[in-house]
mmCIF entry with sequence, helices, sheets and N, C-alpha, C, O atoms, coordinates in Angstrom:
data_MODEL
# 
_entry.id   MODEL 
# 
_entity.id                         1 
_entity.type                       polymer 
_entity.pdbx_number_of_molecules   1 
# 
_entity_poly.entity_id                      1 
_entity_poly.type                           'polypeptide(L)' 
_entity_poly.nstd_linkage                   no 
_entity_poly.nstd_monomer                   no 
_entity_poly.pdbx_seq_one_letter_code       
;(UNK)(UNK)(UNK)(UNK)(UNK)(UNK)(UNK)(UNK)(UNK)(UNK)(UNK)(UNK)(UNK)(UNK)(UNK)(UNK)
(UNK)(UNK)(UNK)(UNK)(UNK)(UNK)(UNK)(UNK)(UNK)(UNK)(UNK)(UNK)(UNK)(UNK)(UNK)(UNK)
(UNK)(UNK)(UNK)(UNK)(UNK)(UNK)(UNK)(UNK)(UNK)(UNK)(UNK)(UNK)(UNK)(UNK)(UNK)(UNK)
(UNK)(UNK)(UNK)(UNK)(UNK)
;
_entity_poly.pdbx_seq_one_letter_code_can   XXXXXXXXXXXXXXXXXXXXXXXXXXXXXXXXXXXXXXXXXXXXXXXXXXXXX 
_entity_poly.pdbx_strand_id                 A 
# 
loop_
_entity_poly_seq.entity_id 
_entity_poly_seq.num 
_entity_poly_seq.mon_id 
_entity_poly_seq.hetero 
1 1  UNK n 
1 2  UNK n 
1 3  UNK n 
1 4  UNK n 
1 5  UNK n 
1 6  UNK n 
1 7  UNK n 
1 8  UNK n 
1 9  UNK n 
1 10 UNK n 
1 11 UNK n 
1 12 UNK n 
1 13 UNK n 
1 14 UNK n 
1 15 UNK n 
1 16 UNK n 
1 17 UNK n 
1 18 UNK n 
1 19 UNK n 
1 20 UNK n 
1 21 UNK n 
1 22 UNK n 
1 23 UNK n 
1 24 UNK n 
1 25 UNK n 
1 26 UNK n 
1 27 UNK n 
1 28 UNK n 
1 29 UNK n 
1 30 UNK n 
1 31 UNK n 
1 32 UNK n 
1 33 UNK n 
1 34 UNK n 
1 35 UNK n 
1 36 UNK n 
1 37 UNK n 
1 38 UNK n 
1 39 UNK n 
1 40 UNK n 
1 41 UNK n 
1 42 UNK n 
1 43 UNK n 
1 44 UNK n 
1 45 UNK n 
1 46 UNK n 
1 47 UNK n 
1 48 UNK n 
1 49 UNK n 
1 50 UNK n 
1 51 UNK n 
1 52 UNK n 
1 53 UNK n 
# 
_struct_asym.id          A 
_struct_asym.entity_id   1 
# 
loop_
_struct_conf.conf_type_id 
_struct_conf.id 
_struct_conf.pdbx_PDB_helix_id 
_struct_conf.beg_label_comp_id 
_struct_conf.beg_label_asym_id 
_struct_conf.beg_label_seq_id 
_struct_conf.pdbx_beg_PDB_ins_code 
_struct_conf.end_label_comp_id 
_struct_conf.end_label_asym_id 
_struct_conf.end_label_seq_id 
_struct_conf.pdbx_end_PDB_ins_code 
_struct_conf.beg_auth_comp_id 
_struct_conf.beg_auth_asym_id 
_struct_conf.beg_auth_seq_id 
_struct_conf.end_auth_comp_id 
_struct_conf.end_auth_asym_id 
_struct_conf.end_auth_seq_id 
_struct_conf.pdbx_PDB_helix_class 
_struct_conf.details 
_struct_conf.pdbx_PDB_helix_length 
HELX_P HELX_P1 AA1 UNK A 17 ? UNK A 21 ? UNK A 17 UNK A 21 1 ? 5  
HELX_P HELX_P2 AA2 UNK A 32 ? UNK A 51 ? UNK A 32 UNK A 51 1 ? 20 
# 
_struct_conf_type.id          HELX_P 
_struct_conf_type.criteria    ? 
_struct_conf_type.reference   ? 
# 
loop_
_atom_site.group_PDB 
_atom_site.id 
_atom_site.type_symbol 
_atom_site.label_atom_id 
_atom_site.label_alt_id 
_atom_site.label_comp_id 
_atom_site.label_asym_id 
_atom_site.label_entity_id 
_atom_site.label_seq_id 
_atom_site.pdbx_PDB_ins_code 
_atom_site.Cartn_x 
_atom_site.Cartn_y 
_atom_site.Cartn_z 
_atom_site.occupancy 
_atom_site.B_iso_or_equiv 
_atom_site.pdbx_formal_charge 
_atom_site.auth_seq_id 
_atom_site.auth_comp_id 
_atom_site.auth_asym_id 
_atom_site.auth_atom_id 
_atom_site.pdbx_PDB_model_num 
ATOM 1   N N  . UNK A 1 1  ? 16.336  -35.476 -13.590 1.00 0.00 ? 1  UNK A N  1 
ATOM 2   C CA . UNK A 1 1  ? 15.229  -35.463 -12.639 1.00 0.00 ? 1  UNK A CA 1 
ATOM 3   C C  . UNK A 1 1  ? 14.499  -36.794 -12.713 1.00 0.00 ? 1  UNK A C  1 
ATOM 4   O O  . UNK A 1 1  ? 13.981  -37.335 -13.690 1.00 0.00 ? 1  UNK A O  1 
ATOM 5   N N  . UNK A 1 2  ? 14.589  -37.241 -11.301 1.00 0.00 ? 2  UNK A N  1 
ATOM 6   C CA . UNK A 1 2  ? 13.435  -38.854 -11.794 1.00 0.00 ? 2  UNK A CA 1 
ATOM 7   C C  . UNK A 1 2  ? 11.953  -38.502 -11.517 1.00 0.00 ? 2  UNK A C  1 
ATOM 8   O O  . UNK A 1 2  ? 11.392  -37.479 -11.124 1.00 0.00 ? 2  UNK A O  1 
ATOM 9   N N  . UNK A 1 3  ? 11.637  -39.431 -11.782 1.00 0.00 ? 3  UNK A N  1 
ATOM 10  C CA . UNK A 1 3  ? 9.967   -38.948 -11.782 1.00 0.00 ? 3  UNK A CA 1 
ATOM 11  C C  . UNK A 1 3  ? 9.409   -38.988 -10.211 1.00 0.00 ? 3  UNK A C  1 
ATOM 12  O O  . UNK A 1 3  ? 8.243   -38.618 -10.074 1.00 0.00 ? 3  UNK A O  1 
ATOM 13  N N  . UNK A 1 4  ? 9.795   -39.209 -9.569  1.00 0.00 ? 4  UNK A N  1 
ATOM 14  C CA . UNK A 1 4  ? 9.729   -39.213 -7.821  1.00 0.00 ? 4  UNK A CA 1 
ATOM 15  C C  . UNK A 1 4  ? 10.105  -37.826 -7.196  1.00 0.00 ? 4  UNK A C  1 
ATOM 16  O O  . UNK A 1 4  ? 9.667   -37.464 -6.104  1.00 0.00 ? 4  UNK A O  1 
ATOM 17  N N  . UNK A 1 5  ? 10.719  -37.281 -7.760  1.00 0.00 ? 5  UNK A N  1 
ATOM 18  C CA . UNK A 1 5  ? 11.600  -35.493 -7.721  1.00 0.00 ? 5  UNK A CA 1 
ATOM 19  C C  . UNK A 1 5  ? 10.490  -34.800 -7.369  1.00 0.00 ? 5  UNK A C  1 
ATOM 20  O O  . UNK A 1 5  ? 10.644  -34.003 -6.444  1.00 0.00 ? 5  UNK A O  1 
ATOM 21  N N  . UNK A 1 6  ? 9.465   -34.882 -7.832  1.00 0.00 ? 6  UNK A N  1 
ATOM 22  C CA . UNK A 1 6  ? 8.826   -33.510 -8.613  1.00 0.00 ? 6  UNK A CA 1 
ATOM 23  C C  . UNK A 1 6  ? 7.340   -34.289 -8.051  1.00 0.00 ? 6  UNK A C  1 
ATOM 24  O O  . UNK A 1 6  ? 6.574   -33.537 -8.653  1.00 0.00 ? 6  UNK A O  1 
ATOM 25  N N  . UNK A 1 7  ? 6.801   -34.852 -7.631  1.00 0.00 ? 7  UNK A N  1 
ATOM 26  C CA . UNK A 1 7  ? 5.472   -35.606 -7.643  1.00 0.00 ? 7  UNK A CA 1 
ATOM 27  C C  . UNK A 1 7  ? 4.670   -34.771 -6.023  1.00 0.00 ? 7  UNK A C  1 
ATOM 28  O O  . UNK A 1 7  ? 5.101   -34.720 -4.871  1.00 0.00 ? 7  UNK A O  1 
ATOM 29  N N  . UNK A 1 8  ? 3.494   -34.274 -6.591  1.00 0.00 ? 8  UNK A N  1 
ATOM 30  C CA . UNK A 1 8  ? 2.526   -33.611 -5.501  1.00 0.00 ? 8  UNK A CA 1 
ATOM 31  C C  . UNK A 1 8  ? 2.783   -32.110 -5.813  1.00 0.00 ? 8  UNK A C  1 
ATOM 32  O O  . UNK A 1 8  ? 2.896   -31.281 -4.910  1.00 0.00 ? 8  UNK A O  1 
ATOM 33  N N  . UNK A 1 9  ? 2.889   -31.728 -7.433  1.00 0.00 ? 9  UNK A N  1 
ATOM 34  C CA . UNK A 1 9  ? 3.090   -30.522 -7.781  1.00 0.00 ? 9  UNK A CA 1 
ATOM 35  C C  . UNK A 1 9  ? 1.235   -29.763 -7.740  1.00 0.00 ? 9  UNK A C  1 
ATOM 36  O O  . UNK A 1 9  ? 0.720   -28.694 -7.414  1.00 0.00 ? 9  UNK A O  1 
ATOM 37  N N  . UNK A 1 10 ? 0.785   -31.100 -8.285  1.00 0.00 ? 10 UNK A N  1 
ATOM 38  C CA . UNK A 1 10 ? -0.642  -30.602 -8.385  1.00 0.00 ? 10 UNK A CA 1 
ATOM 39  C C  . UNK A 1 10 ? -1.715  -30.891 -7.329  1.00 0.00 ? 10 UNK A C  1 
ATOM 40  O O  . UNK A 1 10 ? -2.841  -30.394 -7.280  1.00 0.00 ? 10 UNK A O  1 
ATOM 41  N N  . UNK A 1 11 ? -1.230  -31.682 -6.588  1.00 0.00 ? 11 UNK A N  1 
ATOM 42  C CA . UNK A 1 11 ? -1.734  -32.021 -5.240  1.00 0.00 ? 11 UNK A CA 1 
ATOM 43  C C  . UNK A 1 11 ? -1.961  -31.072 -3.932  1.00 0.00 ? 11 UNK A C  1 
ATOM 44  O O  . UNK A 1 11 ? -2.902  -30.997 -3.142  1.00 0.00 ? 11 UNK A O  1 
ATOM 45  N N  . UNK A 1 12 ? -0.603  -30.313 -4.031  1.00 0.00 ? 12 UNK A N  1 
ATOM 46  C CA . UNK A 1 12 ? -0.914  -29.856 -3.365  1.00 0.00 ? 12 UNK A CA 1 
ATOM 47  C C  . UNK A 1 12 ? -1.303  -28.052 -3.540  1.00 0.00 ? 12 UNK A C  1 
ATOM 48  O O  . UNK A 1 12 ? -1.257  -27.152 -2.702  1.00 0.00 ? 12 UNK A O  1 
ATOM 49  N N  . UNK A 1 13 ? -1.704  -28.040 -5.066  1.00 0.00 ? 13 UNK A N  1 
ATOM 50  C CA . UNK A 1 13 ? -2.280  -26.626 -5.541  1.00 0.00 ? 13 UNK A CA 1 
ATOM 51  C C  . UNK A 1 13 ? -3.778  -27.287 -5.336  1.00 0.00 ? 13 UNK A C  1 
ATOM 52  O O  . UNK A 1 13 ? -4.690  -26.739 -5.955  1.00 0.00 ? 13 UNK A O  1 
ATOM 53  N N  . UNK A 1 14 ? -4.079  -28.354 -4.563  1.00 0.00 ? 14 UNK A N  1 
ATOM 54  C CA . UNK A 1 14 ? -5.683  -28.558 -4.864  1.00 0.00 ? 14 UNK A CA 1 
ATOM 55  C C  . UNK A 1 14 ? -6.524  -27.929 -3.729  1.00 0.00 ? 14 UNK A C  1 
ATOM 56  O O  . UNK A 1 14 ? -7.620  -27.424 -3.975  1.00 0.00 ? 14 UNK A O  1 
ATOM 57  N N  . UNK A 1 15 ? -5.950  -27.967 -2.364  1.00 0.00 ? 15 UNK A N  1 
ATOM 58  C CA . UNK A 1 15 ? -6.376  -27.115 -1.517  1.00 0.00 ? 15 UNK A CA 1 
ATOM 59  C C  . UNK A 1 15 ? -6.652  -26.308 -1.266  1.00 0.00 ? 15 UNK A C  1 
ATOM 60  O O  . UNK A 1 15 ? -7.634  -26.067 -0.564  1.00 0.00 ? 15 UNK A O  1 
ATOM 61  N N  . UNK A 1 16 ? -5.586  -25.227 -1.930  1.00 0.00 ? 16 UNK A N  1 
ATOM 62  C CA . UNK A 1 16 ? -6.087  -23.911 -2.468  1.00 0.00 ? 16 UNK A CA 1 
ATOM 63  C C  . UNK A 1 16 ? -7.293  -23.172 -3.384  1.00 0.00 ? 16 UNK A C  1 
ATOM 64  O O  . UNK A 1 16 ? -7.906  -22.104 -3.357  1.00 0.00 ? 16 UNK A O  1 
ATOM 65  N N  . UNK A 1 17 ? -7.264  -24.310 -4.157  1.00 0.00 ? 17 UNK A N  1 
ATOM 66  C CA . UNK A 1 17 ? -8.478  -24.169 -5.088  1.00 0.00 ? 17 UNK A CA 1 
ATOM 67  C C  . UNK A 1 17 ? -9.326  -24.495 -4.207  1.00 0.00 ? 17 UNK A C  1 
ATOM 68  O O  . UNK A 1 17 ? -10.015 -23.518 -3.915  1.00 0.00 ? 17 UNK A O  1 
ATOM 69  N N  . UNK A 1 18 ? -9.700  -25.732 -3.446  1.00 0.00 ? 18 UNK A N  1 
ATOM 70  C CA . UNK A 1 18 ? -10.865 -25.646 -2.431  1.00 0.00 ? 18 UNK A CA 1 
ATOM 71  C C  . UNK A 1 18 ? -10.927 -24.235 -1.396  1.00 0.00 ? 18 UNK A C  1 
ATOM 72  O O  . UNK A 1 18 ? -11.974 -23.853 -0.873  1.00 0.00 ? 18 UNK A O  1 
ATOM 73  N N  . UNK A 1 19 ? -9.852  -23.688 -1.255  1.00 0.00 ? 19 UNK A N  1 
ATOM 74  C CA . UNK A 1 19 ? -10.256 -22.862 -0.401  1.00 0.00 ? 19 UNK A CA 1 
ATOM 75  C C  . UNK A 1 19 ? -11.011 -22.017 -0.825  1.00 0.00 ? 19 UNK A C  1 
ATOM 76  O O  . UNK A 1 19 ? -12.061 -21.666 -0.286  1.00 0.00 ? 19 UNK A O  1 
ATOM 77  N N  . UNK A 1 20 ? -10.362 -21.437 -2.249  1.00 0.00 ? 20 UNK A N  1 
ATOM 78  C CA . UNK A 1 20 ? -10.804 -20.284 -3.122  1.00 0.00 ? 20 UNK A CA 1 
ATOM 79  C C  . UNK A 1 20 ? -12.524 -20.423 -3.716  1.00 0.00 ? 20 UNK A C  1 
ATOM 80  O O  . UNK A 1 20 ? -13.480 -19.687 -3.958  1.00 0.00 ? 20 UNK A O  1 
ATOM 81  N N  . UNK A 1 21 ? -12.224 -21.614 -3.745  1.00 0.00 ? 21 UNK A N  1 
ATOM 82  C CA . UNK A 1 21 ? -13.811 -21.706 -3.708  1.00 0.00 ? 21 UNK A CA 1 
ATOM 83  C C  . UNK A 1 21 ? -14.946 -21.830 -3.034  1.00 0.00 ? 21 UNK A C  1 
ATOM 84  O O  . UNK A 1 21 ? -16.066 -21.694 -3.528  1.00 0.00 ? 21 UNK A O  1 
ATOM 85  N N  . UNK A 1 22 ? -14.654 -22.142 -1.668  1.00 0.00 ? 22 UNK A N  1 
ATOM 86  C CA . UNK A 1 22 ? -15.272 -21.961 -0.578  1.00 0.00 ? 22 UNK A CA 1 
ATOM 87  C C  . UNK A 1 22 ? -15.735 -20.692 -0.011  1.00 0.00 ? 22 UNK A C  1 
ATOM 88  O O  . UNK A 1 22 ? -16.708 -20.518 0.723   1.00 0.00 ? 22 UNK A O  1 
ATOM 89  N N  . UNK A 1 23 ? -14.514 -19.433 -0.663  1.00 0.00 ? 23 UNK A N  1 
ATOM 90  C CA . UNK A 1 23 ? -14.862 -18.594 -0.093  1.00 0.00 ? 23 UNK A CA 1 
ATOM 91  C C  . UNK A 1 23 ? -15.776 -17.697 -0.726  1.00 0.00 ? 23 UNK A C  1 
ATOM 92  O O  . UNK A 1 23 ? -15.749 -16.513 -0.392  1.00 0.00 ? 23 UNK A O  1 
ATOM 93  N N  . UNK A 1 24 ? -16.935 -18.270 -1.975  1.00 0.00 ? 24 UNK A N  1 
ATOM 94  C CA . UNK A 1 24 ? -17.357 -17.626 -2.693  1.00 0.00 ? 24 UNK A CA 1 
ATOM 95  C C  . UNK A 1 24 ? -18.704 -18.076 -1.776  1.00 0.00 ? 24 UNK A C  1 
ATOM 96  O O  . UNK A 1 24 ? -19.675 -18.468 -2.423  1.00 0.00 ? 24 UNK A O  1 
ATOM 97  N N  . UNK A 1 25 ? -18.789 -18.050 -0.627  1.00 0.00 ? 25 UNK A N  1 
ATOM 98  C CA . UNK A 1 25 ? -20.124 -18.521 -0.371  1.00 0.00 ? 25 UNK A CA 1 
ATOM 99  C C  . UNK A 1 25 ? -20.961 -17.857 -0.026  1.00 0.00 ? 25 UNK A C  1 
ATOM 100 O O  . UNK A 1 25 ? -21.135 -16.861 -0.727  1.00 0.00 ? 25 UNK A O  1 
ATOM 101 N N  . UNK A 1 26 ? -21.924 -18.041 1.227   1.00 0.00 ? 26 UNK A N  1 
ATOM 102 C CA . UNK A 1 26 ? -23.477 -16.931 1.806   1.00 0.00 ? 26 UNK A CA 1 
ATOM 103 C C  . UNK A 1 26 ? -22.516 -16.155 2.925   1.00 0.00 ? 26 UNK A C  1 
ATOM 104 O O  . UNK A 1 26 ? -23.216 -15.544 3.733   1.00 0.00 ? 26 UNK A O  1 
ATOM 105 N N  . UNK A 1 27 ? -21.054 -16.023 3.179   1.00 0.00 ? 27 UNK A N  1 
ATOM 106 C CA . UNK A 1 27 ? -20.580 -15.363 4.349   1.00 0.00 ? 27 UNK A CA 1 
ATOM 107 C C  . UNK A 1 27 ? -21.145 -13.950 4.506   1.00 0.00 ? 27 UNK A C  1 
ATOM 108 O O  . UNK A 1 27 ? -21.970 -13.379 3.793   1.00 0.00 ? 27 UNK A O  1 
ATOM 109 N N  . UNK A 1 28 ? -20.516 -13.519 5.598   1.00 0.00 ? 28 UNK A N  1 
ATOM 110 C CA . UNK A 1 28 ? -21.136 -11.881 5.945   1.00 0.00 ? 28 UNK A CA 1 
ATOM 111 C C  . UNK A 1 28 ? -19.637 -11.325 5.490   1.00 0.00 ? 28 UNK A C  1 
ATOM 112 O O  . UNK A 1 28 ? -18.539 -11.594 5.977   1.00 0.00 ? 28 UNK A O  1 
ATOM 113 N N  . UNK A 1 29 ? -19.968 -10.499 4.440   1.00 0.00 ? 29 UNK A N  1 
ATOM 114 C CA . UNK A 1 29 ? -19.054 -9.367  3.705   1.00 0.00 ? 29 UNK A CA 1 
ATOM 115 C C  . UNK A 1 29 ? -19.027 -8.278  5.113   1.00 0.00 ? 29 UNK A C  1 
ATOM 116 O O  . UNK A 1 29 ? -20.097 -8.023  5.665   1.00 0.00 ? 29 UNK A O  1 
ATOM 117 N N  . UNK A 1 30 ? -17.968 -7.786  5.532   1.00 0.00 ? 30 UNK A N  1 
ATOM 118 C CA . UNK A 1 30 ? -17.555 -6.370  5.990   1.00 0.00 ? 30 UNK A CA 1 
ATOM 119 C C  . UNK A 1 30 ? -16.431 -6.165  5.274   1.00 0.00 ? 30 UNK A C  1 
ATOM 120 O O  . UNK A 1 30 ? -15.489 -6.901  4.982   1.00 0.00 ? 30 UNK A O  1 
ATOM 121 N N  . UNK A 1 31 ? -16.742 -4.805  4.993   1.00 0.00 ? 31 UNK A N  1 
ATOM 122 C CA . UNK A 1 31 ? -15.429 -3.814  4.161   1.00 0.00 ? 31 UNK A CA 1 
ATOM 123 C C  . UNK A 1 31 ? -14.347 -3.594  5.026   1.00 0.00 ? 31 UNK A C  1 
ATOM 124 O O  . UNK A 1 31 ? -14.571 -3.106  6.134   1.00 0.00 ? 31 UNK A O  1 
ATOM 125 N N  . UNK A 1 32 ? -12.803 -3.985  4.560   1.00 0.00 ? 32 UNK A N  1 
ATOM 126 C CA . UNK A 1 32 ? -12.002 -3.691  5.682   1.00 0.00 ? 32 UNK A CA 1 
ATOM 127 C C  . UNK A 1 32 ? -11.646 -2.500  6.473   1.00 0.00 ? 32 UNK A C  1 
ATOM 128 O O  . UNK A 1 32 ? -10.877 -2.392  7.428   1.00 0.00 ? 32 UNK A O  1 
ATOM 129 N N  . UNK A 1 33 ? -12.632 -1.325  5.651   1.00 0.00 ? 33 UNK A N  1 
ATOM 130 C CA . UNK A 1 33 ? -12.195 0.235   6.059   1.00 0.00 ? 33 UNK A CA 1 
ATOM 131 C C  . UNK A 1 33 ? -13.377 0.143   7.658   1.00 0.00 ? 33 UNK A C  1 
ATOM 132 O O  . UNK A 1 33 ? -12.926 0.409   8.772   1.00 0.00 ? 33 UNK A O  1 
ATOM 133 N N  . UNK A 1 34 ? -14.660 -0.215  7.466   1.00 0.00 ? 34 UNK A N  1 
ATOM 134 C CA . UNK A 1 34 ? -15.561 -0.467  8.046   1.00 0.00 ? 34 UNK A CA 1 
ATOM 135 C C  . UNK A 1 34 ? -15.098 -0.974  9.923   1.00 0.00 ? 34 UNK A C  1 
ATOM 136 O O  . UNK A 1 34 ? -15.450 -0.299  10.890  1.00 0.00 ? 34 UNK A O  1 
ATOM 137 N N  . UNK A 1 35 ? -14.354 -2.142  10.010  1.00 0.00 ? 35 UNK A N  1 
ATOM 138 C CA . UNK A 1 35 ? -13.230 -2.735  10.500  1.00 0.00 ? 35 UNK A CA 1 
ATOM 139 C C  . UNK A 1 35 ? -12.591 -1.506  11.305  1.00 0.00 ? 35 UNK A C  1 
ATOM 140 O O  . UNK A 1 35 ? -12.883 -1.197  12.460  1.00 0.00 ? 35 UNK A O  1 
ATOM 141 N N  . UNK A 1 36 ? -11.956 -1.068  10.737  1.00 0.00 ? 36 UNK A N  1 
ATOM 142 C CA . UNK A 1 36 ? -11.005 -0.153  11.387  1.00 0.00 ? 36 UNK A CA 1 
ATOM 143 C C  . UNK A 1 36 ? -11.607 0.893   11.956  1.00 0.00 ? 36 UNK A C  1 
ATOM 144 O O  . UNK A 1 36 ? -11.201 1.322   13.036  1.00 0.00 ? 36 UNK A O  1 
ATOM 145 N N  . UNK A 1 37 ? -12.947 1.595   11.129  1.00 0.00 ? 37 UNK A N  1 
ATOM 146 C CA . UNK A 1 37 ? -13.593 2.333   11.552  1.00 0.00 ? 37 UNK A CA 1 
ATOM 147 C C  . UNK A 1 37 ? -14.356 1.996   12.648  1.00 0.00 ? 37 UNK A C  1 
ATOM 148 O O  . UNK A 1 37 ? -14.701 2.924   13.380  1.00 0.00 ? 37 UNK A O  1 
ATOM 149 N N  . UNK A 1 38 ? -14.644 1.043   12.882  1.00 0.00 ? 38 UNK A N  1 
ATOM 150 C CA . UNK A 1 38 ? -15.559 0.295   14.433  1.00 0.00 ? 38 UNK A CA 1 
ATOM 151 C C  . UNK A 1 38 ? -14.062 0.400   15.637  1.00 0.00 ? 38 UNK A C  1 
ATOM 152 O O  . UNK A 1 38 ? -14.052 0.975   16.726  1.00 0.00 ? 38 UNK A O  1 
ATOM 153 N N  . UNK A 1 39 ? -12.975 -0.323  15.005  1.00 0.00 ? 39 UNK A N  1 
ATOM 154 C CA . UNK A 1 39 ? -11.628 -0.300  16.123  1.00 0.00 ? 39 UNK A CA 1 
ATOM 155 C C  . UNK A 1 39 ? -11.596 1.438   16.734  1.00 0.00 ? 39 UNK A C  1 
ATOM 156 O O  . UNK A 1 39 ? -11.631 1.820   17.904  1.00 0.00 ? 39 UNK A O  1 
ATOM 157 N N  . UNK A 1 40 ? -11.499 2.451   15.163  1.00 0.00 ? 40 UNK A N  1 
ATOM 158 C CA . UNK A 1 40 ? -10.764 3.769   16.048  1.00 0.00 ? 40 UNK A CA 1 
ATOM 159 C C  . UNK A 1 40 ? -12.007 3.718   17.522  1.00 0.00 ? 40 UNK A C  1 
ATOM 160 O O  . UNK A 1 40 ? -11.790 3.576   18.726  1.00 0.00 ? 40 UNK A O  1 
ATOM 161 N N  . UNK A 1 41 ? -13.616 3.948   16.568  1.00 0.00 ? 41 UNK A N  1 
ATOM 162 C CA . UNK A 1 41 ? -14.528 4.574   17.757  1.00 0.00 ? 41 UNK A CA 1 
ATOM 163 C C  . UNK A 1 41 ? -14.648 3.767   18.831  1.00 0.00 ? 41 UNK A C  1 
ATOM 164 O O  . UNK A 1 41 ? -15.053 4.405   19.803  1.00 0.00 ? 41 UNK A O  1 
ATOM 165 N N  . UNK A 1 42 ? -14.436 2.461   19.084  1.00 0.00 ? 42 UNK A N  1 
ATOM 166 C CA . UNK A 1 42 ? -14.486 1.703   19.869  1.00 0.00 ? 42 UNK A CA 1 
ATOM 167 C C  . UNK A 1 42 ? -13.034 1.981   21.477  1.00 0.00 ? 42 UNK A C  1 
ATOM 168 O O  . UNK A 1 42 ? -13.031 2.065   22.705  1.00 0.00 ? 42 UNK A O  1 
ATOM 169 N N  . UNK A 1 43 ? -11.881 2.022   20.112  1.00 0.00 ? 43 UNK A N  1 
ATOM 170 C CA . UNK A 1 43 ? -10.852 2.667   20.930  1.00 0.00 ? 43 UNK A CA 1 
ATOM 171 C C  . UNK A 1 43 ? -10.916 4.020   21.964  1.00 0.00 ? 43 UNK A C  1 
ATOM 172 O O  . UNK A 1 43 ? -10.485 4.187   23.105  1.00 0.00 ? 43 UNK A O  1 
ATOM 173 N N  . UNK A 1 44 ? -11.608 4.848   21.089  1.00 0.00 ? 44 UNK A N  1 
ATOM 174 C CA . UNK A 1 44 ? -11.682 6.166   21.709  1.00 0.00 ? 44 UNK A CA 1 
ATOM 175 C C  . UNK A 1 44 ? -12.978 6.354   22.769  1.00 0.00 ? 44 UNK A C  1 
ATOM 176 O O  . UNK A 1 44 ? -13.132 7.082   23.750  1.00 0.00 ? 44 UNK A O  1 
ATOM 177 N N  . UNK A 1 45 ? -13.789 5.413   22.148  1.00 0.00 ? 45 UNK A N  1 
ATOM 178 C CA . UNK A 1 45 ? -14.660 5.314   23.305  1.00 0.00 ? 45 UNK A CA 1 
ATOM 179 C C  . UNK A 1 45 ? -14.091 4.843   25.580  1.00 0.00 ? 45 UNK A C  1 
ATOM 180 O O  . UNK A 1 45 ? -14.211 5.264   26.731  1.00 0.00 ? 45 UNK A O  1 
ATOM 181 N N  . UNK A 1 46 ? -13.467 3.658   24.681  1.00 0.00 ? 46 UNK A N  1 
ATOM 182 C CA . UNK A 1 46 ? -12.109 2.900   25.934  1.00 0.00 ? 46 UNK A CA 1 
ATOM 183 C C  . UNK A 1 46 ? -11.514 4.440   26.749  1.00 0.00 ? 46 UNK A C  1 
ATOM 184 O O  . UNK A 1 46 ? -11.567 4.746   27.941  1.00 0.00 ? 46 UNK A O  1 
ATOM 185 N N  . UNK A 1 47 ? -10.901 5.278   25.449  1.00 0.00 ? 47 UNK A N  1 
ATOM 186 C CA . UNK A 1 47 ? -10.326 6.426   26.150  1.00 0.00 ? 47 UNK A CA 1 
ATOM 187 C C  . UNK A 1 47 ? -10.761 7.222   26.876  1.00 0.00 ? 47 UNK A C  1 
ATOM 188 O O  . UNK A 1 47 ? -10.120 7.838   27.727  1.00 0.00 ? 47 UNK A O  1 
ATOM 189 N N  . UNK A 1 48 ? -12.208 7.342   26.577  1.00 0.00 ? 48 UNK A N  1 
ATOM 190 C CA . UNK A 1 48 ? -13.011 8.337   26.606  1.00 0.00 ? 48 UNK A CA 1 
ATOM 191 C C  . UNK A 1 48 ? -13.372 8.337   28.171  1.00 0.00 ? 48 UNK A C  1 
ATOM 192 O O  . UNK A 1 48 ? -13.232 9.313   28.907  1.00 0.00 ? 48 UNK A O  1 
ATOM 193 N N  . UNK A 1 49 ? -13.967 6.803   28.641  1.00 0.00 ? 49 UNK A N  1 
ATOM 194 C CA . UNK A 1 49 ? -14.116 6.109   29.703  1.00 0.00 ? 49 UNK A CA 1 
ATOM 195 C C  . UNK A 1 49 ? -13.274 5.728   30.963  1.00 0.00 ? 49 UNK A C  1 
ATOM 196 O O  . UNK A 1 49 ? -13.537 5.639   32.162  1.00 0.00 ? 49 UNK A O  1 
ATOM 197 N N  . UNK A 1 50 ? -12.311 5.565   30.309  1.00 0.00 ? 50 UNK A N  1 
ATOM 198 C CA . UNK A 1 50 ? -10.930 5.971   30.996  1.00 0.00 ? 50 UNK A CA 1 
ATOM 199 C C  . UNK A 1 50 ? -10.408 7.264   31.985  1.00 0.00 ? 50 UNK A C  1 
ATOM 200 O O  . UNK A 1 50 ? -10.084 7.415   33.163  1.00 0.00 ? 50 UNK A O  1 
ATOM 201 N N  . UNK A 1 51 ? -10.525 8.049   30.829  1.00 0.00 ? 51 UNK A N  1 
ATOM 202 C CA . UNK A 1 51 ? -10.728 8.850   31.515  1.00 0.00 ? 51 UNK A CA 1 
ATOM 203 C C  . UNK A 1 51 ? -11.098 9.724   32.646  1.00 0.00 ? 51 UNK A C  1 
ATOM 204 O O  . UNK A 1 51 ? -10.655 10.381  33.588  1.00 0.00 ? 51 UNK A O  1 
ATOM 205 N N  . UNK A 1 52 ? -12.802 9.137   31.636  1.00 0.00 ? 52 UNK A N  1 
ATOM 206 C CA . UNK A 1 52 ? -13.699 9.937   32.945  1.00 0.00 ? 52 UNK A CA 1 
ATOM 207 C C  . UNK A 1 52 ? -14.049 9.384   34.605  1.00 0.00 ? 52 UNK A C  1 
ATOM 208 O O  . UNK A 1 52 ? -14.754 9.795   35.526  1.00 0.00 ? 52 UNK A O  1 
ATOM 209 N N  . UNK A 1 53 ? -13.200 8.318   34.401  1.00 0.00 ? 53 UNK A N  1 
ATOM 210 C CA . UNK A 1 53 ? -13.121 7.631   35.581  1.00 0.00 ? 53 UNK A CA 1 
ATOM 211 C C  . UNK A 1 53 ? -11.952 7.536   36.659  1.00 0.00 ? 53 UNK A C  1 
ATOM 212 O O  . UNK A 1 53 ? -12.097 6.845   37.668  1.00 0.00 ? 53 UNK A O  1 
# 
C-alpha cells in the first residue's frame, strides 16, 4: 500500500462529526409517533371531506 492509497480516511469522517454536532442544537424536537399521528388525522380528515362533497 503506498501512502497515497489510503489518504482522506479522516477527512472525510470530519463532516459527519460536524453534522452530529450540529444537531445537538435549539431545534424544535417532534416525536416521530407524533408525525404520523398528525398524517393519519390529517389523512382522514382529506377523506372525510371528500366525501362529503
Amino acid at each position: 500500500m503506498s501512502s497515497g492509497e489510503n489518504s482522506g480516511g479522516l477527512m472525510s469522517s470530519a463532516g459527519l462529526v460536524r453534522y452530529f454536532d450540529a444537531e445537538d442544537s435549539n431545534a424544535i424536537r417532534i416525536d416521530p409517533r407524533t408525525v404520523v399521528a398528525i398524517g393519519i388525522v390529517f389523512g382522514a380528515l382529506v377523506f372525510v371531506l371528500a366525501a362529503s362533497f
